[in-house]
C-alpha positions in Angstrom: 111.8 107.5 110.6 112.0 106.3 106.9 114.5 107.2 104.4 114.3 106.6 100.9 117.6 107.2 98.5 116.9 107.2 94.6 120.1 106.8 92.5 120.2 106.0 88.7 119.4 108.7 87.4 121.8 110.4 84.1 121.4 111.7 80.8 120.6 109.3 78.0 119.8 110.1 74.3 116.0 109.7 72.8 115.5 105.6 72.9 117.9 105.1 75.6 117.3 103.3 78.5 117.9 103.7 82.3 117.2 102.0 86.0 116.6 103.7 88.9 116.8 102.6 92.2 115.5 103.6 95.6 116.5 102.0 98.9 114.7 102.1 101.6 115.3 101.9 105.4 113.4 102.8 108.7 110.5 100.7 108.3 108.8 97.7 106.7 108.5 98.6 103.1 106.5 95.0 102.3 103.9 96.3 104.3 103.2 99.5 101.7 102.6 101.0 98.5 105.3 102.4 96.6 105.2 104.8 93.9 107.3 106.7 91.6 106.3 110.2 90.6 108.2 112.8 88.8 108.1 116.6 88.0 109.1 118.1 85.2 109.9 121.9 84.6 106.4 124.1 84.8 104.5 121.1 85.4 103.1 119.1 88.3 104.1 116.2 90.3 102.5 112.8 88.8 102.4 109.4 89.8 103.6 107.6 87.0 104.4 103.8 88.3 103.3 102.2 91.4 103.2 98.9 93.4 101.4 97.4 96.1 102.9 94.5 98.9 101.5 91.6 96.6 103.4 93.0 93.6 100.5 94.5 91.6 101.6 97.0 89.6 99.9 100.0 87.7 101.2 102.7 85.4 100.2 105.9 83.9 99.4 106.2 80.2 102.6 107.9 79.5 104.8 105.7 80.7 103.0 102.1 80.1 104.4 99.5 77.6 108.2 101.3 78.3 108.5 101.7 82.2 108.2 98.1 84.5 108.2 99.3 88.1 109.4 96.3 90.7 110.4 95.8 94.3 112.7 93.6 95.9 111.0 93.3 99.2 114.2 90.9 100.7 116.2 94.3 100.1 114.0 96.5 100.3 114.8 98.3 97.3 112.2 100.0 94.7 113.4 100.3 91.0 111.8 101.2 88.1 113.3 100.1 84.5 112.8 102.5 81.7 112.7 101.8 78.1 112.4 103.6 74.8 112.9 107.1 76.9 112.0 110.2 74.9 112.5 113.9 75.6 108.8 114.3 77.3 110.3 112.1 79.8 112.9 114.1 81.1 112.0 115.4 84.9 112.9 115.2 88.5 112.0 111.3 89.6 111.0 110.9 93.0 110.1 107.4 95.1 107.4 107.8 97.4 106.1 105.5 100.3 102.3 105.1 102.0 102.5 104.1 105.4 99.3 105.9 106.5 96.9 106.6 103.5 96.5 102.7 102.6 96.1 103.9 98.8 95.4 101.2 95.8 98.2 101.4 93.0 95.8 103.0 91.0 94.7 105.6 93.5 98.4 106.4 93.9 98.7 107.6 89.8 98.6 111.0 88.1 98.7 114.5 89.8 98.3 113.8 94.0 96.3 116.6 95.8 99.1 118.1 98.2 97.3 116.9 101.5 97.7 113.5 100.7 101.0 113.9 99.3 101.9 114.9 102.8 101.3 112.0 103.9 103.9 109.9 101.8 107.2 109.4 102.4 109.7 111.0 99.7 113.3 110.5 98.4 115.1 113.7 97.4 115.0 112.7 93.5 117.2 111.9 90.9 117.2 113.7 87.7 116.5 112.0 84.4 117.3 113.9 81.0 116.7 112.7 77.9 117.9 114.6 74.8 116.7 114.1 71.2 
């Protein structure tokens, strides 16, 4: 069974900067895509960042130019650098493995229909807050 843990998560100030992390265990993670998504109050989950086995990375428009999303395949360890945070960007973050679907790191962006979202691994979160 595969686990993911996120940690990094805080409250930072508008411009402020943060790292998460998510480990994984219980499976190859160099054999998958991995993807960050987060949720924010009254809104839907979205892909915002995510990476295939090779390293190739995509990002939502939101989050482009200010989030790098990277994985350390020797520890199997996601992370996902953020830069320049502002307010908009304050909502639950969530890691997310495919180890079925086979998705392209752009397929894995923006809001995921529930039955395919099924099919990913999650982490419990980590809240991210960013005030003005």
């Amino acid at each position: 069974q595969a686990q993911l843990l996120e940690s990094g998560g805080g409250s930072v100030q508008s411009g402020g900067s943060l790292r998460l992390s998510c480990a994984t265990s219980g499976y190859t993670a160099t054999a998958h895509t991995l993807v960050w998504f987060r949720q924010a109050p009254g809104k839907e989950r979205e892909g915002i960042a995510s990476i295939d086995s090779d390293g190739n990375a995509a990002y939502a428009d939101s989050v482009k130019g200010r989030f790098t999303i990277s994985r350390d395949n020797a520890k199997t360890t996601l992370y996902l650098q953020m830069h320049s945070l502002k307010p908009e960007d304050t909502a639950m973050y969530y890691c997310a493995a495919d180890h079925l679907i086979g998705m392209t790191t752009a397929q894995a962006l923006g809001v995921m229909p529930e039955g395919v979202a099924s099919g990913l691994f999650w982490g419990q979160g980590t809240q991210v807050t960013v005030s003005s």
